[in-house]
Structures are given as C-alpha cells and as structure tokens.
N, C-alpha and C positions, 0 to 999 in steps of 0.2 A: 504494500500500500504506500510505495516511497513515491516522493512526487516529483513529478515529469515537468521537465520546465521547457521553454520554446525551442531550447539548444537542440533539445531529442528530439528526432524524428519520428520514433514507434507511440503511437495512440495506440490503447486498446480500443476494443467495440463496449460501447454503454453496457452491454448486458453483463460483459467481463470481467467490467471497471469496478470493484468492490467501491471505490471512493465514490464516486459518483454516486451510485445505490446507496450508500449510506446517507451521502450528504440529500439527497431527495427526500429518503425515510425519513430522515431528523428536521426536515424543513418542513414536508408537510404534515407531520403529527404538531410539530409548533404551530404554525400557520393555522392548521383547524385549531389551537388550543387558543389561541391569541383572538379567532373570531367568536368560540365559546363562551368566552372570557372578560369579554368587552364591554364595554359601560355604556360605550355609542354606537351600537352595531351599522348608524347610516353613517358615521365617517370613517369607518373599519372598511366598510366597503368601498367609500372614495376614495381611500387612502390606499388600496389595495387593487385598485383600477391598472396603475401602471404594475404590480406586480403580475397581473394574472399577462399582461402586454409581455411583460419579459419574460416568463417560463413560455408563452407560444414561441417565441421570439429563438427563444434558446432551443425547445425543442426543435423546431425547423431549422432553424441555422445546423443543428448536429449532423444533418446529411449532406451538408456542405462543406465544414469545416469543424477540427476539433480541435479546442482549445488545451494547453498544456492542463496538467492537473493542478497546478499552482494556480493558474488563471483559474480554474474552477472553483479554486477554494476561495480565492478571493470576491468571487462573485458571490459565492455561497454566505463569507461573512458579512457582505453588506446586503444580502436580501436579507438575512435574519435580524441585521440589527435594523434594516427599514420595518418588517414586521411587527417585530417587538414595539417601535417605535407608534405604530398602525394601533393597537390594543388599547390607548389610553390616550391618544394624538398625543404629540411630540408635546408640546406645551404643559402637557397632563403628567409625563412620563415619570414614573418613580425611583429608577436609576438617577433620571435628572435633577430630580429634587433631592435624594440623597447627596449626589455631588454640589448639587448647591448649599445645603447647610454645612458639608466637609468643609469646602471652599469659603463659605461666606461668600456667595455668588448673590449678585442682583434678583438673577433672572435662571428658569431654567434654563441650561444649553445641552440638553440633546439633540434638538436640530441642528445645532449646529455640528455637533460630533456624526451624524448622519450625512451634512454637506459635508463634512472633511472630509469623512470616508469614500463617499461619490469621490471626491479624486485619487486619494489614498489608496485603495483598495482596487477600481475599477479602469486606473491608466494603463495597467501593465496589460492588462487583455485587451485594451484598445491597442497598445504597443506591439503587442504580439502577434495580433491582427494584419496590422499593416510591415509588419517587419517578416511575417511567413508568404505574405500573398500581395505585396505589391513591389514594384519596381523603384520605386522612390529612392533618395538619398537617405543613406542612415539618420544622418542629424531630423528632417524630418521624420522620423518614425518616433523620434523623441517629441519633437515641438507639437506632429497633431494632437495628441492625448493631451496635451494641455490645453490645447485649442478647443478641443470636441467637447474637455471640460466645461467650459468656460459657456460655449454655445447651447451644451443640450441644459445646465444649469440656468441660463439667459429663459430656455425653451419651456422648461419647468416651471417656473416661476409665471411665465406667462400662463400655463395651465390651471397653475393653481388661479388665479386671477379669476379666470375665466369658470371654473367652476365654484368658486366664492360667491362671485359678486353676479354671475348671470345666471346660472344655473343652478346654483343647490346656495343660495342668497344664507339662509335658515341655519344651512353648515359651517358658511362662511368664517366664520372666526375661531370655529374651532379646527376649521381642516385650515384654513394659514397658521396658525398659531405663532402670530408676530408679536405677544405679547406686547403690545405697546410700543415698539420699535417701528417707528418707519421707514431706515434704513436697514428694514429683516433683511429683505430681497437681496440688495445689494451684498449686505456680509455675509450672507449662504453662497452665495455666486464668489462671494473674493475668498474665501475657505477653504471653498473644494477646490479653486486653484491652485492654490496655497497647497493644499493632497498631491494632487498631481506635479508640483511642481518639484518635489518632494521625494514623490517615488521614480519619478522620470530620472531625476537627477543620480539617488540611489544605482539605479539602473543601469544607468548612462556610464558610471564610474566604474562600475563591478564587471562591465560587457566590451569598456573600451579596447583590451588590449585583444579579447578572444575573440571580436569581431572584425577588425581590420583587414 
C-alpha cells in the first residue's frame, strides 16, 4: 500500500488498488455520517453540491487518466476535510471553534484552513496532470497550479454568490459563512494561493535536479 508518486509509471486498476478502496470506504461511511449528522441538512446539501460534481468528475476522468496515489491521497484529505466542514457549515464548525479558544482567535477559521488546503493539498494533482500529459515547459507545470488556484477559487466564490443571494437567499448566510468579514472572498482566494504557492515551491525544489 506504499505510494506511487508521478515519477512511477505503473498505476494499478481501481479494483486492485487497496488504497483507493479504502480511501472510498472511509469517505463514504463519513460523508453519509456527516449528512446523518447534520443540524442543517438544506446547507449539507449545498454544500455538498460541488462534492457529488467531483466524485462524477473523478470517476470518469479514471478511464482516462490515473493519478499517482499520492495525488489520490491528497484529494482524498481535502474532500474529507470539505465534508466534515459541510456537517455544521464552516462558520459553525467545532474543530474551529476549539482552535479558536486555543488560539484566542476573533473568528472561527476553518474556512479558511479548507481554502488553504484547496491549494495545499490539491496543486500537486493539478501539477501532475499537466506534467504526465502535456507538452509545456516545466516551469509552467509549476506556475498553472497556482494559477488554476487562484481562478477556480475566483470561480467558487462566484458560486457561492450566486446561490446565497439568488437562489437559496434563506441559506445564504449560513452556506457563505463570512462571519462578518467582507473581505471573506478575497482572503479565501489569497490563502489557497498562498497553499499552492507552497506546495509548488516544495515540489519544484525536491524534483529540480531529477527532472532536468
């Protein structure tokens, strides 16, 4: 069960891949337990809108391309901590609030530690993407993940917007959870950059010499 990083060529097949199988089982027993579970089951489900998008997403892309198992994992930790996050919306979150009295924090910040992780977690499969199946210059295989960061964060933001304030009005405050901030948007977006800009770099230092 050691993990396969983009260097390696050999993918098993899903059905072979103990990791994959596990990290599926242990996502979706959470994921029902988190909607079980739930205080607001109508922002569980908005909240939970883009996740059901990225498990299709992910399944159909596997007939086309298989990510290292490292990338899997790393997908895997930021879908659970988005979930978890889903249970109680971000603003609500009990993780958060215990870091905030540790901390003497204002504010809860698990959304924020959820936009870090959007780049944190999820550059290196954008990275590994364009670094197995495109033609590009290395330097860029580095610079789009930060880029893509920065845009589908821009893209999200708009969403949430858009189902606040036009379509589920009633949700609104509790599915943005800008506590009061109204530069949320912008510091979730300069975050996850800040993730990505992070792991790129990480990346970039560790692969310089083997990639040349």
């Amino acid at each position: 069960m050691a993990f396969t990083f983009a260097t390696d060529p050999e993918h098993t097949h899903f059905r072979k891949n103990r990791l994959l199988i596990a990290y599926a089982i242990i996502f979706g027993l959470f994921w029902a337990y988190t909607g079980f579970h739930t205080p607001d089951l109508k922002n569980w489900w908005l909240e939970n809108t883009l996740t059901f998008t990225a498990i299709i997403l992910l399944v159909v892309f596997y007939k086309y391309f298989r990510f290292s198992d490292f990338s899997y994992t790393c997908i895997f930790l930021f879908m659970m901590l988005h979930v978890y996050g889903s249970q109680y919306t971000y603003a609500e979150n009990p993780f958060g609030f215990w870091v905030k009295e540790q901390l003497s924090l204002e504010r809860n910040h698990y959304d924020r530690l959820v936009h870090f992780s959007f780049g944190f977690l999820l550059a290196y499969p954008m990275h590994e993407l364009f670094w197995r199946k495109s033609r590009m210059r290395p330097l860029y295989t580095y610079l789009l993940p930060i880029d893509l960061t920065i845009s589908l964060g821009a893209f999200y933001e708009l969403i949430e917007w858009m189902v606040a304030d036009i379509f589920f009005p009633a949700q609104g405050m509790a599915y943005l959870g800008t506590q009061g901030d109204i530069w949320d948007a912008q510091k979730d977006i300069a975050i996850a950059m800040v993730g990505a800009i992070i792991t790129m770099g990480v990346v970039a230092t560790a692969f310089h010499e083997k990639r040349k």
